[in-house]
C-alpha positions in Angstrom: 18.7 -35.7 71.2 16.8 -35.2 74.8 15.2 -37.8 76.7 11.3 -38.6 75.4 9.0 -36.8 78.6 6.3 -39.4 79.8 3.6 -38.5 82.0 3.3 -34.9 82.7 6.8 -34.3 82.3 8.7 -33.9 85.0 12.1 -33.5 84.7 14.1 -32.6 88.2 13.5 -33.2 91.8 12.8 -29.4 92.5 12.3 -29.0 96.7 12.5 -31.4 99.5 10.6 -30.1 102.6 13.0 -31.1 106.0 10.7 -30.7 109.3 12.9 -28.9 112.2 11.6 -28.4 115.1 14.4 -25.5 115.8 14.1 -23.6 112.3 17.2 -21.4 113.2 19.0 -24.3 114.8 18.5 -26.8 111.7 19.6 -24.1 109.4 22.6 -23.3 111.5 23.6 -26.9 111.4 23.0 -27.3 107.3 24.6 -24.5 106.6 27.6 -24.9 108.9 27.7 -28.5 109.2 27.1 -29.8 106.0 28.4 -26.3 103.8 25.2 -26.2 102.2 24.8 -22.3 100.5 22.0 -20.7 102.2 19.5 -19.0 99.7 17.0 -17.0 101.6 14.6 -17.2 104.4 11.0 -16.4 104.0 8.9 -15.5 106.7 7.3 -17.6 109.0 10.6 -19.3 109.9 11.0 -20.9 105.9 14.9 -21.2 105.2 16.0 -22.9 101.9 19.7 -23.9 101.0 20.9 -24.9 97.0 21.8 -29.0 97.3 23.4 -28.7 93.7 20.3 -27.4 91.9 18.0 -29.1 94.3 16.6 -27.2 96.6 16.1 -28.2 100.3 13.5 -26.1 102.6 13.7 -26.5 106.0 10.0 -25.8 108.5 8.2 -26.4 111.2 5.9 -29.2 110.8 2.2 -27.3 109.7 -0.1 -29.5 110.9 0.8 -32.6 113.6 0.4 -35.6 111.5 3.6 -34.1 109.2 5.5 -33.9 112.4 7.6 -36.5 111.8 11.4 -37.1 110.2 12.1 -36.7 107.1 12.7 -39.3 104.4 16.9 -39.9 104.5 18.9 -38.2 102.0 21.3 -39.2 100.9 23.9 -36.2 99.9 27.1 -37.9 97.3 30.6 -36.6 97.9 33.6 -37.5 95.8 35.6 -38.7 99.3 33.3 -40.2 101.4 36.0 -41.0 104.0 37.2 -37.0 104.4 33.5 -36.0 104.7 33.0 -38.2 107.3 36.0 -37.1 109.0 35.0 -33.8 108.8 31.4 -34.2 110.2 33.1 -36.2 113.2 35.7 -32.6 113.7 32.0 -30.7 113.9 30.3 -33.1 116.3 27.8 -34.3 114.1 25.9 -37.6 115.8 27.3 -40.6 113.2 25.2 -43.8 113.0 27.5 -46.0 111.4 31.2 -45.6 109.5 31.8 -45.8 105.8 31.0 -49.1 104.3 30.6 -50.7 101.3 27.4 -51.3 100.0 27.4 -52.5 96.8 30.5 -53.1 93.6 29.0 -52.0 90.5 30.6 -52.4 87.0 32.8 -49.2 87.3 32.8 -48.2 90.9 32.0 -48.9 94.6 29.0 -47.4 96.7 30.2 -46.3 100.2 27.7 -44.8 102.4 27.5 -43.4 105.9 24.5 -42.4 108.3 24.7 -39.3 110.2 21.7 -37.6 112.2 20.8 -33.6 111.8 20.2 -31.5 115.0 16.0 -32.1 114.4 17.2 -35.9 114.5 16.7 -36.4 110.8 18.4 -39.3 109.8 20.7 -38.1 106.5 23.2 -40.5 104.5 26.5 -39.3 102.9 26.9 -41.8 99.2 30.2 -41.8 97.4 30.5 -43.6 93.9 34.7 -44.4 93.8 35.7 -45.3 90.5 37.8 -48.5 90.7 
């Protein structure tokens, strides 16, 4: 049986909008960086990349009260610690190590904070069953 749609029945986060100030530059660093599968680019300097099913769009701020980072995303992996190691191997700017942040029922929450190349601050998550 589905889930009961409230409201005007959204079901999915469809497209998060990531400002760039260097559209070429940010999608160089998602797509090498981070892995992320590059879809297509649309013209004016549009690039979007698949975020399993979620679909991320990277831009140049349109008007100059949206210039300004984007909200942190937080991307889950199932090893937290060799992503991390990874991102240090590429030179990716790291705010903080994995940690702990919460112990659920059935598993920890690790997280890290990393920074983009637009200076986007992003967040790796890991849920490790215990």
């Amino acid at each position: 049986m589905g889930a009961t749609v409230t409201g005007i029945g959204i079901t999915r986060l469809g497209q998060i909008a990531i400002n760039a100030k260097d559209v070429e530059r940010a999608a160089a660093f998602y797509e090498d960086k981070l892995g992320l599968k590059l879809l297509f680019k649309a013209p004016p300097g549009l690039v979007f990349f698949d975020c399993g099913g979620v679909r991320l769009m990277l831009q140049c701020a349109e008007k100059p009260e949206f210039d300004h980072p984007s909200s942190i995303l937080y991307f889950a992996v199932p090893d937290i610690q060799g992503a991390y190691s990874k991102l240090k191997e590429c030179g990716v700017q790291l705010e903080d190590e994995p940690h702990l942040i919460a112990k659920m029922p059935s598993h920890d929450l690790w997280m890290t904070h990393f920074h983009d190349s637009e200076g986007n601050l992003l967040a790796l998550m890991s849920e490790v069953a215990r």
